[in-house]
C-alpha distance (Angstrom), angle and dihedral (degrees) to the residues before:
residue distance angle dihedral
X1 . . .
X2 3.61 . .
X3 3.76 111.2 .
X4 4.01 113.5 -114.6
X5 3.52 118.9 -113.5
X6 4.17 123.2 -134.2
X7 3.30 129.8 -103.9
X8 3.52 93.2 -90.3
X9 3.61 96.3 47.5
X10 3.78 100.8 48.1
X11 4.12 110.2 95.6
X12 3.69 118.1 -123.5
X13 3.67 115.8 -97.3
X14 3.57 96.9 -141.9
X15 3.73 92.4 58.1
X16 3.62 97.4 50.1
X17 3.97 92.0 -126.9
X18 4.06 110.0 172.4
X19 3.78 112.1 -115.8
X20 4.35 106.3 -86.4
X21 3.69 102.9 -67.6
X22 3.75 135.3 155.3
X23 2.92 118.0 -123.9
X24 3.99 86.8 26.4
X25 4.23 113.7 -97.6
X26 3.55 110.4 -96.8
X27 3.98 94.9 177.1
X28 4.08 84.3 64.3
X29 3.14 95.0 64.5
X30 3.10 98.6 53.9
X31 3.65 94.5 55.4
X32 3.90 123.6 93.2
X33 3.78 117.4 -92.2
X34 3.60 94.0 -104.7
X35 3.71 96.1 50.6
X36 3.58 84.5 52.5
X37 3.88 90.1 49.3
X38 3.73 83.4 55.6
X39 3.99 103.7 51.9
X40 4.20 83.8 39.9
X41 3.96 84.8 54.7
X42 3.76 99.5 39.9
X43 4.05 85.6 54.8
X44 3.67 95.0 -118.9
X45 3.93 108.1 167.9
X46 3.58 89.7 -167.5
X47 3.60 147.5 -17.5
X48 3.72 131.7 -85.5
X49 3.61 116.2 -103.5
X50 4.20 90.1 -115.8
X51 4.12 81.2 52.8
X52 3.69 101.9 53.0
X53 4.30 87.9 37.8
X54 3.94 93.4 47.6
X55 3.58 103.8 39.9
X56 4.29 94.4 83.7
X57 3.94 96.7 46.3
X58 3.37 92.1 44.1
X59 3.78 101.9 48.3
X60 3.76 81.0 49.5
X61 3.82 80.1 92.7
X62 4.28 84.4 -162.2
X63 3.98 97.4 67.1
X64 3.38 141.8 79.8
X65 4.27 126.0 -138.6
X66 3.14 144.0 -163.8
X67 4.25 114.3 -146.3
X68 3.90 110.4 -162.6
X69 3.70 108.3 174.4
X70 3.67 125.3 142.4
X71 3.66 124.4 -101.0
X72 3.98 118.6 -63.0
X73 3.73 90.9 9.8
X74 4.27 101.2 110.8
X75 3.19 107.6 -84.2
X76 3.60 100.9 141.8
X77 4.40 91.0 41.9
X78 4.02 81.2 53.7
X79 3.77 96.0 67.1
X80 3.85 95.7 27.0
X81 3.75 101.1 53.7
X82 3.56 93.4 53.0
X83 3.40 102.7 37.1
X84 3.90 91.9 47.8
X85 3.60 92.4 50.4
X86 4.03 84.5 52.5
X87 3.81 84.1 53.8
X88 3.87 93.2 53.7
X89 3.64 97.8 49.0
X90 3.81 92.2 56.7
X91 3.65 89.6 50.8
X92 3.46 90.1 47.0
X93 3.61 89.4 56.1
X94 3.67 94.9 46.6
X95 4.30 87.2 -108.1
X96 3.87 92.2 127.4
X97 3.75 115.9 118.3
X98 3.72 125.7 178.0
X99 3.78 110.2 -91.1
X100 3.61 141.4 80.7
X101 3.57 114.4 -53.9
X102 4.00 104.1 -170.4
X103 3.73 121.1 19.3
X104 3.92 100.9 -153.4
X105 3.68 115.8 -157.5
X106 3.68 124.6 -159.3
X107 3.80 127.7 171.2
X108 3.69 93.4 -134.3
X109 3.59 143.6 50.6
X110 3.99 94.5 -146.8
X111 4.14 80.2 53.6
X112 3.54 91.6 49.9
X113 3.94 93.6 55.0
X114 3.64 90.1 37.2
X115 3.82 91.1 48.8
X116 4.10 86.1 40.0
X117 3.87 97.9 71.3
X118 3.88 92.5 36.6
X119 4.16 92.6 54.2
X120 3.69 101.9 39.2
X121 3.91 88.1 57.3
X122 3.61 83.8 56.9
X123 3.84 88.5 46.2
X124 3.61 100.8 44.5
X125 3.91 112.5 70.4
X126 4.09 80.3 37.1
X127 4.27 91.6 56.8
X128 3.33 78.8 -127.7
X129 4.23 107.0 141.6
X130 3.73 129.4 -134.1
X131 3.65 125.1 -151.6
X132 3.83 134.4 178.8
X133 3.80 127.2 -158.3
X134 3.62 119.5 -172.0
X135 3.65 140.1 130.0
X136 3.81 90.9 -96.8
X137 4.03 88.3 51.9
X138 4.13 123.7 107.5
X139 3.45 116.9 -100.3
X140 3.40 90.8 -134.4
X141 4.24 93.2 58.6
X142 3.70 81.4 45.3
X143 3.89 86.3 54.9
X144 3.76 97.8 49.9
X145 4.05 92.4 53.4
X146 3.82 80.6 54.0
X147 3.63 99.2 51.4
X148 3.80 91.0 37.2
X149 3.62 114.4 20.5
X150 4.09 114.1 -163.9
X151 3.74 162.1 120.9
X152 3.87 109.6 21.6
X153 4.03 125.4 -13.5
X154 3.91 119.0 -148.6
X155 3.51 112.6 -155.9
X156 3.65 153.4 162.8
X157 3.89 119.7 -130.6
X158 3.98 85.0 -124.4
X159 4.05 87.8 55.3
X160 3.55 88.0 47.2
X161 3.64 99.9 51.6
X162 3.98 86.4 48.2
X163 3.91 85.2 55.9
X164 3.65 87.4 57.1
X165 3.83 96.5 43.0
X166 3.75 95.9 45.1
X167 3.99 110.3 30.3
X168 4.03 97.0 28.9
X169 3.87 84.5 146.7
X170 3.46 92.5 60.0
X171 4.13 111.1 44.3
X172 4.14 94.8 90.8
X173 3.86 82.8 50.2
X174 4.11 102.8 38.6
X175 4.18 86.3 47.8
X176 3.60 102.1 29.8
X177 3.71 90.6 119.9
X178 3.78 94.8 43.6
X179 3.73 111.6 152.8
X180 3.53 103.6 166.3
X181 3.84 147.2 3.8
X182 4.22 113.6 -139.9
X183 3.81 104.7 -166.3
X184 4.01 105.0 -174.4
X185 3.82 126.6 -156.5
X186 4.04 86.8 19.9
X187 3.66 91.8 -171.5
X188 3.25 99.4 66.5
X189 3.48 93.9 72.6
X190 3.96 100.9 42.6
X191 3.48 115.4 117.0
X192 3.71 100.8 3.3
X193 3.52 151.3 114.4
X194 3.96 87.9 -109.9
X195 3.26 92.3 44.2
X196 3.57 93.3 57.9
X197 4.11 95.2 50.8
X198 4.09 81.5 46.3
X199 4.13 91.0 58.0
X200 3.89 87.5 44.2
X201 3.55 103.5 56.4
X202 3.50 85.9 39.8
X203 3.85 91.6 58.6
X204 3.61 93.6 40.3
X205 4.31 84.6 50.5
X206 3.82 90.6 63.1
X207 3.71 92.1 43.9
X208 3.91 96.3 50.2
X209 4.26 83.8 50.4
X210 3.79 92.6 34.2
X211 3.38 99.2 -135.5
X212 3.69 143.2 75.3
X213 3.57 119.8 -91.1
X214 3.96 122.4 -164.3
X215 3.44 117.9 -96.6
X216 4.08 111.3 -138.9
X217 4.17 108.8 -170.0
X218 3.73 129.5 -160.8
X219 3.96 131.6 -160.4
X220 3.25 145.9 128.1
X221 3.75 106.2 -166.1
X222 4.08 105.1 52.1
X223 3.80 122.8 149.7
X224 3.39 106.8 -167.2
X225 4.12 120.5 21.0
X226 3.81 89.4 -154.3
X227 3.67 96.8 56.0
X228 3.52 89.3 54.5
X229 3.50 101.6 46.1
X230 3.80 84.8 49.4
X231 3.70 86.2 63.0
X232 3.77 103.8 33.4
X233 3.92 84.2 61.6
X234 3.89 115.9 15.3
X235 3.87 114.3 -136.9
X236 3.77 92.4 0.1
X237 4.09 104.0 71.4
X238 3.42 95.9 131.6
X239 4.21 93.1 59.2
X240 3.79 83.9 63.0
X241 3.47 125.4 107.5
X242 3.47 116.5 -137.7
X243 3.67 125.6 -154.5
X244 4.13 117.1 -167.1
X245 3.90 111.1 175.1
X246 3.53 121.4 -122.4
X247 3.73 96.6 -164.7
X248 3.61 120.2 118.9
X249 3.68 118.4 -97.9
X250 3.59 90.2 -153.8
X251 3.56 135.9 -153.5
X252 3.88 123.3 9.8
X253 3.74 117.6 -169.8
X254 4.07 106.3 -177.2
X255 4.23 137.8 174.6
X256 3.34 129.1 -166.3
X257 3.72 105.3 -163.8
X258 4.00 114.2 178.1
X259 4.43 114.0 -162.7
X260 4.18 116.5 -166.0
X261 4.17 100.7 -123.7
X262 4.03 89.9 -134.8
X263 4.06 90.4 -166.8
X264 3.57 136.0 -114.9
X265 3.86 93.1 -66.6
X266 4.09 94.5 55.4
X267 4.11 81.3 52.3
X268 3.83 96.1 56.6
X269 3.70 91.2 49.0
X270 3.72 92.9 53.6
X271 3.98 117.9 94.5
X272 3.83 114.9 -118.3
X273 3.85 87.2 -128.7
X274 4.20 84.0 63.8
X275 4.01 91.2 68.6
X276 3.60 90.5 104.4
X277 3.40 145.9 -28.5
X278 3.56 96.3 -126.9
X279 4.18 90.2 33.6
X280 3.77 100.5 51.1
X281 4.24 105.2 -179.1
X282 3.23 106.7 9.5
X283 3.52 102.7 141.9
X284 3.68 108.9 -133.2
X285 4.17 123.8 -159.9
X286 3.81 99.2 -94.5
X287 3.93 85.5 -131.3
X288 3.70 90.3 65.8
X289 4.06 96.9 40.9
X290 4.04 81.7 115.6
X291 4.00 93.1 55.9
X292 3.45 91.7 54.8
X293 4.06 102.3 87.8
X294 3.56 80.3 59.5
X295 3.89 97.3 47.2
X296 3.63 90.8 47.6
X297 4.02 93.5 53.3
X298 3.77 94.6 42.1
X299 3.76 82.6 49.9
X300 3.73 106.5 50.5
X301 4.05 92.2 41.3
X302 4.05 85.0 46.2
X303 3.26 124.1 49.5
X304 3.46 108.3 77.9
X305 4.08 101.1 49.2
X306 3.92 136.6 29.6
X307 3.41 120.9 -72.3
X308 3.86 140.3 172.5
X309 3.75 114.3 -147.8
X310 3.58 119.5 -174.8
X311 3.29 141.4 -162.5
X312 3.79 148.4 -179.5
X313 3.72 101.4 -114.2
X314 4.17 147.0 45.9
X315 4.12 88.4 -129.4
X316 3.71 88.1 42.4
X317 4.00 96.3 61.3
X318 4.05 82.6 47.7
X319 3.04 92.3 59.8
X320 3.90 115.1 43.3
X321 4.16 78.4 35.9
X322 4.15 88.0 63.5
X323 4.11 89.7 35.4
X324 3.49 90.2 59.1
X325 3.18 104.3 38.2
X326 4.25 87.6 58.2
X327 3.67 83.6 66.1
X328 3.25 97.7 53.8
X329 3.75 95.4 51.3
X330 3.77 92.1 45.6
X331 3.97 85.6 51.5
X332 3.33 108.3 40.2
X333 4.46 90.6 -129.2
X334 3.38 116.9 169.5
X335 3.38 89.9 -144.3
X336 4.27 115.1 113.5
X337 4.03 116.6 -134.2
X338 4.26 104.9 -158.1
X339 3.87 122.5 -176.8
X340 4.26 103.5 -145.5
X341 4.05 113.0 -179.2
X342 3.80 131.8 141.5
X343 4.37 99.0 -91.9
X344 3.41 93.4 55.1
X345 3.52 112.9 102.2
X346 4.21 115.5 -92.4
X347 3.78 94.2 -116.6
X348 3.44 90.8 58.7
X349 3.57 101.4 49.3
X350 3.82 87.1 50.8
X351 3.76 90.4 50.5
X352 3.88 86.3 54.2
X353 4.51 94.3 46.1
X354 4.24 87.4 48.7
X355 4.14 88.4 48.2
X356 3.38 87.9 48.1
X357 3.79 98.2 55.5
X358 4.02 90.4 39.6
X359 3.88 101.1 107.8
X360 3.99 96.5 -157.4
X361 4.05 110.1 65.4
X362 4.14 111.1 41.8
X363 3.57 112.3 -119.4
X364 3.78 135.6 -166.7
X365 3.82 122.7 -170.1
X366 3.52 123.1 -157.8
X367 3.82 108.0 -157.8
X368 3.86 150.1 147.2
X369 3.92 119.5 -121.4
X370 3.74 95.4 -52.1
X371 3.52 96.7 104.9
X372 3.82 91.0 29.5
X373 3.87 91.1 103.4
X374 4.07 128.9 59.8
X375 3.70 98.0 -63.4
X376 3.83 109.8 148.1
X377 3.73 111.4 -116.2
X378 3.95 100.8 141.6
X379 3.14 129.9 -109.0
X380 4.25 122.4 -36.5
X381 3.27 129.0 -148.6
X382 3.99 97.0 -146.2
X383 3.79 142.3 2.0
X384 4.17 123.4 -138.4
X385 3.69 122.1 -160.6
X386 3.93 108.2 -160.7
X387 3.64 107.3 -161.2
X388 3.89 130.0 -3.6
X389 4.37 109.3 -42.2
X390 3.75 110.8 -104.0
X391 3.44 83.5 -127.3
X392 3.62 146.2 -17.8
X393 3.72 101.4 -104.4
X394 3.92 93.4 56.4
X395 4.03 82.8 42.1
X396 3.81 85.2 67.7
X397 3.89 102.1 36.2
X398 4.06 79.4 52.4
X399 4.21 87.0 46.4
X400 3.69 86.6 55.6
X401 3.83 97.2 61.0
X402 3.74 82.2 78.1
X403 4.14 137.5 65.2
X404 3.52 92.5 24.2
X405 4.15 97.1 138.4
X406 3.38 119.3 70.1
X407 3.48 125.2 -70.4
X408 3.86 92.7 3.7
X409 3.97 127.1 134.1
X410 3.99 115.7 -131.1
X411 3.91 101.0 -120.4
X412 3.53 108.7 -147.6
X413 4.21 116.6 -172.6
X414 4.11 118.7 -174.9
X415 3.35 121.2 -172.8
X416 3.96 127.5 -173.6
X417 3.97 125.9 -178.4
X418 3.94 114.4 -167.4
X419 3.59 124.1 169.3
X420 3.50 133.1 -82.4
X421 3.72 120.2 -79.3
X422 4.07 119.5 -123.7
X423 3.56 142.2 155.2
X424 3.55 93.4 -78.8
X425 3.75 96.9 36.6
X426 5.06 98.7 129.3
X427 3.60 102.1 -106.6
X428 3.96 80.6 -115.2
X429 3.79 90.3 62.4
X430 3.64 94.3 51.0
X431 4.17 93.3 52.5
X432 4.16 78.8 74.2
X433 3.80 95.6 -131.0
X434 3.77 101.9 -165.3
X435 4.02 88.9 52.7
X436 3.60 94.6 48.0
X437 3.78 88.7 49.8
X438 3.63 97.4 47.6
X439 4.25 93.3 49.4
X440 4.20 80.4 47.7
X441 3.67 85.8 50.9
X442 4.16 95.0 46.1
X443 3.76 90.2 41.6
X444 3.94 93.2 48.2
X445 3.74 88.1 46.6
X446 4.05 96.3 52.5
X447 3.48 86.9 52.8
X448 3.74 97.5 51.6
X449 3.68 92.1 -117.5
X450 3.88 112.8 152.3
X451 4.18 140.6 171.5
X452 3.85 110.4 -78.9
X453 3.85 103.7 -141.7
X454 3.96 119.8 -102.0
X455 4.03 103.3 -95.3
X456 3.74 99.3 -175.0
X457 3.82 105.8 63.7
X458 3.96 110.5 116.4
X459 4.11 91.3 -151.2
X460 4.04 91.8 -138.2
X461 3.12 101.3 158.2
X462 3.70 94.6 48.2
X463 4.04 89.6 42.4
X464 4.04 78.5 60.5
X465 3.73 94.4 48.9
X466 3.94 94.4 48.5
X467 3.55 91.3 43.8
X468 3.67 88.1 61.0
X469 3.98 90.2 45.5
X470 3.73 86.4 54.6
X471 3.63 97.4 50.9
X472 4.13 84.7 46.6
X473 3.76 84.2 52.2
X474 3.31 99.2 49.4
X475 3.79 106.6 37.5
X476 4.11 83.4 -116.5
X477 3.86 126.2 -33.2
X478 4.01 136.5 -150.5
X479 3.96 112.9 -90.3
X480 4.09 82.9 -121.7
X481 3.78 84.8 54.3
X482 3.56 98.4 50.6
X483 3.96 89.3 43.6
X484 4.09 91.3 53.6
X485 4.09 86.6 38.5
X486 3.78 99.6 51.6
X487 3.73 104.1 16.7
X488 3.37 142.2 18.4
X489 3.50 100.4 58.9
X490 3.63 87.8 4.8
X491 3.56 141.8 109.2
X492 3.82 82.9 -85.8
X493 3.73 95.8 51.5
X494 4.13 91.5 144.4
X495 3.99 87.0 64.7
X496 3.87 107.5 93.4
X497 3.81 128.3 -161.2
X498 3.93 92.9 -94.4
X499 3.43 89.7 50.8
X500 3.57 98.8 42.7
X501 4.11 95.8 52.5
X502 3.82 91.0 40.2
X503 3.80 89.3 60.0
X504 3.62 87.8 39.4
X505 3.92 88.0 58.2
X506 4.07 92.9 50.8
X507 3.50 94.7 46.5
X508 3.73 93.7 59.5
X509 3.85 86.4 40.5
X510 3.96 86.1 66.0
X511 4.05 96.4 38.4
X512 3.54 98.7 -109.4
X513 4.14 97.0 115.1
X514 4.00 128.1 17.1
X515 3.36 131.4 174.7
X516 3.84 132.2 -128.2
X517 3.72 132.7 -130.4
X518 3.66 83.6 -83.9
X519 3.31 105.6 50.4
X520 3.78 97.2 -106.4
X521 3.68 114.3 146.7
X522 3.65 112.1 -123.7
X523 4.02 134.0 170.5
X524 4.34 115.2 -88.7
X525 3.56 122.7 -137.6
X526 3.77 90.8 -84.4
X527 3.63 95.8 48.7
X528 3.71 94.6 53.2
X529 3.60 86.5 47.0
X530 4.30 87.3 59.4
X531 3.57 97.5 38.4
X532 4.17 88.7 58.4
X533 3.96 90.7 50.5
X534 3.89 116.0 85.9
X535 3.90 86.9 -126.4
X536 3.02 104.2 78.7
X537 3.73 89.6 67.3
């Protein structure tokens, strides 16, 4: 957060002074008086560098951007305060019409929720509402957009879809007022099957409203600005305006610590009173006797701050979860060890994100990529990397957990175990893969160096599942229709006619489509059957 200024720094409101800033903000003052109230009351000194930089294009109201800023540095205040202050001036010309204003689209619900809370104190002094709409959402919230659709939508792609599938009739209506489309953690999305539904309903948006509606994209981890302009706006990557912080990411304090697995049979040999120096007893699993130079070391440097560790598995954050928590029992630490991953039940997982962000008992979390993303859980001390990074990208959104007060390094730990080399060790054993892959991974990452997005896929199967979301939509459609709708032009553009009507032809080979005596493409018995089942969200 930004830090707050004194009493002597802080501008006077009724003067309109910019937060403290040198060279003096120019973005603030372009903002509307009550955003400015807002940054003056939040003690912002000055803007982020993504703030000042995004504020122009943005208020533009007729382009779309890309934000790329690192984790923790504004992103979310860099769409926000411009687009609420283009909310305010509309109202204060007596522009406001009922409808959504800003669709909002986060690829998580725990984001949402997280997001949620952050955005509606944004909102609130403005009158400008909040809503959420997720699977884990009230019917009764989800009723009230409905009835009285406004201010800014958070949403899933999956909860949008369903919005298409089960309210067709009312999208032109529900986003007639649409000014602008926030898609957060953009790279999540590039170059996959998600992604691909996310573009479509996002093409089929505009058409429903019959217009274009700016395009406002979030990330922190993007490798190649074109790609993702390519994506944010299909065909027309060039006409967006990219936005690559230059602020410093600051400090970066990293270990690479590599452990010799000795085996099962080294473990049995070893005395229960060798855990740990600093856990004497603790009575590890003898299957995981060889994890334990690791436990020990995540232990002792631990225990009395927060922590994230991850790691590359659901039985893996059991495991170092229950190893740590022996320690703590045989010492008598204050500090709490949590396990966080996606099948344990939502409740818990929330319990483990508030004792995260409660500053009196140290806690560590051991966890997989569920807290990978830009869920709010305060500020750790120190990041640990259990085995070699899936990739780089997640490397850095994991990096980012860390050195988020001021002043404060981002502590970064790896550690790789490989097996013990012997005389009969393959010669592509002993090259010790997973450590030259994680020093790749670290060196790629210092550089800045992240996955480009696969270009090439052709998305079939989702063109199949959005043509039956259409049809839904619709109440059935012409094949030419569909073609124009989905491809063409469309998010689908690399799907030609021959294609198109050959798929066409399968899928009412399996049931899923049929066509009338018209010619009007309508769901089959199997499709109706997949459209009424919550997977095909």
């Amino acid at each position: 957060m930004n830090s707050a200024p004194s009493a002597s720094d802080r501008p006077r409101p009724d003067a309109g002074a910019p937060p403290a800033a040198d060279p003096p903000s120019s973005a603030y003052q372009t903002f509307h008086p009550l955003v400015q109230r807002w940054i003056y009351d939040s003690g912002w000194r000055r803007l982020r560098d993504a703030q000042e930089r995004a504020a122009a294009p943005v208020l533009a109201g007729d382009l779309d951007v890309i934000i790329a800023a690192g984790t923790a540095s504004g992103k979310t205040e860099a769409a926000l305060l411009p687009i609420c202050t283009a909310l305010l001036r509309a109202a204060d010309r007596g522009e406001r019409v009922p409808g959504v204003d800003v669709l909002y689209v986060s690829p998580l619900k725990a984001l949402i929720n997280d997001q949620y809370d952050r955005i509606r104190r944004l909102g609130e002094p403005m009158d400008i509402p909040v809503h959420r709409w997720h699977g884990d959402v009230a019917s009764s919230s989800k009723s009230r957009v409905m009835r009285a659709p406004d201010g800014i939508l958070l949403i899933t792609p999956e909860s949008l879809e369903a919005l298409f599938v089960n309210h067709g009739h009312r999208i032109s209506s529900l986003f007639r007022a649409l000014r602008y489309v926030v898609v957060d953690e953009l790279h999540c999305f590039l170059g996959t099957e998600r992604g691909a539904q996310l573009r479509a309903l996002l093409h089929r948006l505009e058409l429903a409203v019959r217009r274009p509606v700016p395009r406002i994209a979030l990330s922190a981890t993007l490798g190649d600005l074109t790609d993702a302009a390519e994506y944010l706006r299909p065909g027309a990557g060039g006409r967006v305006v990219p936005i690559a912080s230059t602020a410093d990411t600051g400090e970066i304090r990293l270990q690479v610590r590599g452990y010799v697995a000795a085996g099962l049979g080294a473990g049995l040999l070893r005395a229960p009173s060798d855990a740990g120096r600093d856990a004497p007893g603790t009575g590890d699993n003898l299957e995981t006797h060889h994890l334990v130079p690791i436990a020990d070391h995540l232990f002792r440097t631990m225990r009395s701050n927060d922590n994230l560790v991850f790691v590359n598995s659901r039985a893996a954050v059991e495991t170092y979860t229950d190893m740590l928590n022996r320690r703590k029992q045989a010492t008598m630490v204050r500090t709490e060890f949590l396990a966080h991953h996606g099948s344990l039940a939502k409740e818990i997982r929330e319990h483990v994100e508030e004792r995260l962000k409660d500053p009196t008992t140290p806690v560590t979390a051991v966890c997989t990529s569920t807290l990978e993303l830009g869920i709010d859980v305060g500020s750790v001390d120190s990041v640990a990397q259990i085995g070699s990074p899936l990739t780089v990208s997640s490397l850095r959104q994991r990096l980012g957990r860390s050195g988020r007060r001021s002043g404060q390094a981002a502590v970064l730990r790896l550690y790789v175990s490989e097996a013990e080399l012997t005389a009969n060790t393959p010669p592509p054993d002993a090259l010790r893969a997973e450590l030259f892959q994680t020093v790749a991974m670290v060196e790629l990452l210092l550089d800045g160096w992240y996955e480009r997005p696969d270009r090439t896929g052709l998305h079939l199967s989702t063109l199949v599942q959005q043509l039956l979301s259409l049809l839904a939509q619709h109440g059935g459609l012409r094949a030419a229709t569909a073609y124009a709708t989905l491809c063409d032009r469309g998010p689908f553009a690399r799907i030609d006619r021959v294609t198109f009507l050959a798929l066409l032809r399968d899928l009412g080979r399996a049931g899923l489509i049929r066509q009338d005596s018209e010619g009007t493409l309508l769901p089959g018995d199997e499709g109706e059957r997949l459209l009424g089942h919550y997977s095909f969200y």
